[in-house]
Kinemage of the C-alpha trace (Angstrom):
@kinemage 1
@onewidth
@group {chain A} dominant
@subgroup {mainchain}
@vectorlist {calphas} color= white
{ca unk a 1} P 79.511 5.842 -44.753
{ca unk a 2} L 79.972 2.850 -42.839
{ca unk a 3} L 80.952 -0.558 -44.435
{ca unk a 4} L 78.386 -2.892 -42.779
{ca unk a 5} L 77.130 -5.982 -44.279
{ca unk a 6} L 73.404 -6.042 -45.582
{ca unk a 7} L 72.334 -8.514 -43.298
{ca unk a 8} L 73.974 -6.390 -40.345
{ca unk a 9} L 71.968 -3.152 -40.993
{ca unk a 10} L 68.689 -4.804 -40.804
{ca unk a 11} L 67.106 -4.434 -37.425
{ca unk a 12} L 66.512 -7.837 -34.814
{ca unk a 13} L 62.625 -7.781 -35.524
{ca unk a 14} L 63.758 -7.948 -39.979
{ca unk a 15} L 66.541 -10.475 -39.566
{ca unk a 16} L 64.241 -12.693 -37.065
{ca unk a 17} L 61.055 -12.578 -39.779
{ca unk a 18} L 63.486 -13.276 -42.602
{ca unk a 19} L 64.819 -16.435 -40.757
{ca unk a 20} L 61.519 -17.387 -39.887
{ca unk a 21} L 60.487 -17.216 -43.511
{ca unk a 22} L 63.181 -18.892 -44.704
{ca unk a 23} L 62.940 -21.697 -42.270
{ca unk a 24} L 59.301 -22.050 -43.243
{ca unk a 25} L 59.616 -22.252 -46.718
{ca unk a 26} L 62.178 -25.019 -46.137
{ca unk a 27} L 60.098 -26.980 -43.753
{ca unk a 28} L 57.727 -26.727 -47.293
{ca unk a 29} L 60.093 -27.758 -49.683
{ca unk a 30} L 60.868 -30.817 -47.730
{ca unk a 31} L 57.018 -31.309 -46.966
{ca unk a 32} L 56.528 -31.493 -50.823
{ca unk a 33} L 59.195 -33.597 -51.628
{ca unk a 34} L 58.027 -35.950 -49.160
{ca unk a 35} L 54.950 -36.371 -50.624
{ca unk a 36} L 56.157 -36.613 -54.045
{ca unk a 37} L 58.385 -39.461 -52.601
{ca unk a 38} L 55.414 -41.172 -50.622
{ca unk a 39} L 53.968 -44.454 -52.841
{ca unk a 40} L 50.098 -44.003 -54.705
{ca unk a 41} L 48.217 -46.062 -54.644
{ca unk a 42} L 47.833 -47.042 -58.451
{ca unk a 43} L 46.775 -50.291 -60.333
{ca unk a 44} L 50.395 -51.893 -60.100
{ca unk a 45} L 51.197 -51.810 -56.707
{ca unk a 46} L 47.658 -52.669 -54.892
{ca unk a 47} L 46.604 -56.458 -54.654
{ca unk a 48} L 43.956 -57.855 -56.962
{ca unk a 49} L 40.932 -59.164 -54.738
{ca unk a 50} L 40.412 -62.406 -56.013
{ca unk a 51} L 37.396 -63.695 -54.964
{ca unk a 52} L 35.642 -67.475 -55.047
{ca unk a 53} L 32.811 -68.145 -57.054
{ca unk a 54} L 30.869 -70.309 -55.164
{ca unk a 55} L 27.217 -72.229 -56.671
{ca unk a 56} L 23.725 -71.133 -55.114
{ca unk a 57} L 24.185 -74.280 -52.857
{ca unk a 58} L 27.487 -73.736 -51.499
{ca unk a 59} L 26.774 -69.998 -50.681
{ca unk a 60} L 23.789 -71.149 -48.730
{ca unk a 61} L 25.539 -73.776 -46.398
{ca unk a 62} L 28.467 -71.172 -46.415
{ca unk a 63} L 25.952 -68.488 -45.055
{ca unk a 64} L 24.620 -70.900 -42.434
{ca unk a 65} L 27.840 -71.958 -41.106
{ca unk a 66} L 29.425 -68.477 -40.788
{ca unk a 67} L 26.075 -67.301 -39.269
{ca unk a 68} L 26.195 -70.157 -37.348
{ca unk a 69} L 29.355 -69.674 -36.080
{ca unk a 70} L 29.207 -65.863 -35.690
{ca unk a 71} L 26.373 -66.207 -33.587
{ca unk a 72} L 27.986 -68.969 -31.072
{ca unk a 73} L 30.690 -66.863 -30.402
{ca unk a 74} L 28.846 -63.993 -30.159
{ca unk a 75} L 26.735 -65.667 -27.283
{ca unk a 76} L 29.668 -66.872 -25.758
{ca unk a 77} L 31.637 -63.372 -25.600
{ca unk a 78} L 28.477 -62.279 -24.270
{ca unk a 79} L 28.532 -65.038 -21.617
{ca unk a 80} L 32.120 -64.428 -20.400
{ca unk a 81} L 31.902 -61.085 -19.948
{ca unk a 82} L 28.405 -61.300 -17.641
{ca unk a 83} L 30.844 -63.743 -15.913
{ca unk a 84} L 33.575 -61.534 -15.620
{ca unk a 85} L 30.705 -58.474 -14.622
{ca unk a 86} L 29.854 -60.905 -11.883
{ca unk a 87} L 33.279 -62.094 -11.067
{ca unk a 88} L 33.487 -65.549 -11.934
{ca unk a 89} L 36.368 -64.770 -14.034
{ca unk a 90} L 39.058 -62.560 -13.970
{ca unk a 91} L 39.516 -60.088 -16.406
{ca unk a 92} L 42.705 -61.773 -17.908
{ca unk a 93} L 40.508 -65.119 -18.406
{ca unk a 94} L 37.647 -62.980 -19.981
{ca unk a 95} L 40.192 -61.222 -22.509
{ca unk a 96} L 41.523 -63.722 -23.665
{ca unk a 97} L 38.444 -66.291 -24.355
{ca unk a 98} L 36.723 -63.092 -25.900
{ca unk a 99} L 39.991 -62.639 -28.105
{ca unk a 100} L 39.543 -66.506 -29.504
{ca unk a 101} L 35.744 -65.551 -29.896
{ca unk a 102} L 36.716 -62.329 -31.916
{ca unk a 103} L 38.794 -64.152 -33.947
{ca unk a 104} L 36.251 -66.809 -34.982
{ca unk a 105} L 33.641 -63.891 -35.687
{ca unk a 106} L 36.365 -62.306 -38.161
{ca unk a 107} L 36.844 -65.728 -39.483
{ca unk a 108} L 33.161 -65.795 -40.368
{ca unk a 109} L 32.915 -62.538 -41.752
{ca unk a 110} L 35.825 -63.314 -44.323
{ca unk a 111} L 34.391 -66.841 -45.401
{ca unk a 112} L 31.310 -64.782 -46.489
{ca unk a 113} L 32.865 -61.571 -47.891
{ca unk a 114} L 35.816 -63.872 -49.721
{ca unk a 115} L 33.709 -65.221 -51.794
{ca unk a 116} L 31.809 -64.320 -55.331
{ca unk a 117} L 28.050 -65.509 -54.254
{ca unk a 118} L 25.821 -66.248 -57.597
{ca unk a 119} L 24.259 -62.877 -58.750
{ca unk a 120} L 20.533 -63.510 -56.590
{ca unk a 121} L 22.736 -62.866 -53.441
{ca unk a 122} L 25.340 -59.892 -54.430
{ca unk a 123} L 23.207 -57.202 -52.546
{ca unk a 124} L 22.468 -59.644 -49.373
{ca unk a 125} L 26.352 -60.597 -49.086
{ca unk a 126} L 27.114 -56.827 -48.782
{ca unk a 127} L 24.578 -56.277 -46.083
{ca unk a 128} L 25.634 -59.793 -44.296
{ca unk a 129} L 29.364 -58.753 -44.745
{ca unk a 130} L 28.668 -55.340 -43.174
{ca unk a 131} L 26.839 -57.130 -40.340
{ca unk a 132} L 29.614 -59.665 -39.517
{ca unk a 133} L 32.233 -56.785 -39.914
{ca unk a 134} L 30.086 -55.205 -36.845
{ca unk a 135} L 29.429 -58.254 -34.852
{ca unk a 136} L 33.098 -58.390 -34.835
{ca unk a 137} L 33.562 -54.955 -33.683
{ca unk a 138} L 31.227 -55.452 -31.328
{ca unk a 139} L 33.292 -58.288 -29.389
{ca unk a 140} L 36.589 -56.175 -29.594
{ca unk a 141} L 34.998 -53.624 -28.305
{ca unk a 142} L 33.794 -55.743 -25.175
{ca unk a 143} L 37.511 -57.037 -25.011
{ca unk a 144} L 38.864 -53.712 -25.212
{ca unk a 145} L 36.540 -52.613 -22.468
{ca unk a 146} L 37.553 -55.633 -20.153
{ca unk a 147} L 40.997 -55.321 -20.374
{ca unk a 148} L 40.588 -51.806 -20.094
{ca unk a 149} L 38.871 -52.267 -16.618
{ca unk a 150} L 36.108 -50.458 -18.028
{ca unk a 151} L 32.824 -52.777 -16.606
{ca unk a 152} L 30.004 -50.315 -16.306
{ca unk a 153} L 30.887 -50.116 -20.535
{ca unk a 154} L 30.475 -53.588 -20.933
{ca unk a 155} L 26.753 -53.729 -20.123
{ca unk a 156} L 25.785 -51.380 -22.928
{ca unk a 157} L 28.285 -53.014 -25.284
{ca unk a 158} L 26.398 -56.485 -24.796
{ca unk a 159} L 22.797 -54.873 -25.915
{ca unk a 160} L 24.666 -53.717 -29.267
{ca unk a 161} L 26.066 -57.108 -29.509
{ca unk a 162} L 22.969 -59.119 -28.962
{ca unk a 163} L 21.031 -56.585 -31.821
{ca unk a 164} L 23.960 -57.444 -34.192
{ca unk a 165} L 23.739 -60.866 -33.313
{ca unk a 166} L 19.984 -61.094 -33.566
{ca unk a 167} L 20.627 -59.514 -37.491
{ca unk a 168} L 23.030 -61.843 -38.278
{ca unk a 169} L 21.371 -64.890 -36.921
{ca unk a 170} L 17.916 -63.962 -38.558
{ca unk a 171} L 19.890 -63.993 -41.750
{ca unk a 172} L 21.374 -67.300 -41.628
{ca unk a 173} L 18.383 -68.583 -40.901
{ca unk a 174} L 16.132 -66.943 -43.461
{ca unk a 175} L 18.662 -67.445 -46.310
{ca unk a 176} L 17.370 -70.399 -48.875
């Protein structure tokens, strides 16, 4: 009888599936240790929202500025990029006014979702948030679309934009 090792009387095909095996169920262990590591989200380690409370009054004038201001910008992404469509501008000019224009959209949609509105609004600030939160997607998305050198997007991006603009305008001016 010969005096071989275990591991050397096991054929190529055994010893290759019992390293594979063995590799895998390493590449496991580590996989569950890293998510036992990874942080959770729990109560003491996320940020407390802390919202405004705001009177009936100031929500109102609050609502009409940020609509106000939404809706400018909105018109005036919408503006550069027919420019830029029609080359008046050149796409580094158009990405970067639509960038300050995005940013002033965002700007709006905070002022209105940072605050605590008086109870006869909580449903409508949810619905105007939601709206701002798209009008502002709606202008990155044009940016994106410039700078991508993507035009023939651009044209269907600025009919989405002008029915999220519509909303949100018709809101701020509804709103008493």
């Amino acid at each position: 009888m010969s005096k071989k090792s275990w591991w050397k009387r096991q054929g190529a095909g055994r010893q290759f599936l019992i390293i594979f095996c063995v590799t895998i169920l390493f590449f496991l262990l580590v996989a569950m240790t890293a998510f036992k590591m990874a942080p959770k989200e729990t109560p003491e380690n996320v940020t407390p929202v802390i919202k405004k409370n705001v009177t009936e009054a100031e929500y109102v004038v609050l609502v009409k500025n940020a609509t106000s201001a939404a809706s400018a910008n909105s018109a005036l992404t919408s503006m550069t990029a027919t420019e830029y469509r029609q080359g008046m501008v050149s796409q580094k000019e158009a990405v970067n006014s639509i960038d300050e224009y995005y940013w002033e959209v965002y700007r709006a949609y905070c002022a209105v979702d940072d605050v605590n509105p008086p109870e006869k609004y909580k449903n409508s600030q949810q619905f105007l948030s939601s709206k701002l939160l798209l009008l502002s997607k709606d202008v990155a998305t044009i940016k994106d679309d410039i700078s991508l050198g993507w035009g023939h997007d651009v044209m269907e991006d600025l009919k989405t934009l002008a029915q999220d603009e519509e909303d949100v305008a018709s809101y701020g001016n509804n709103i008493q």
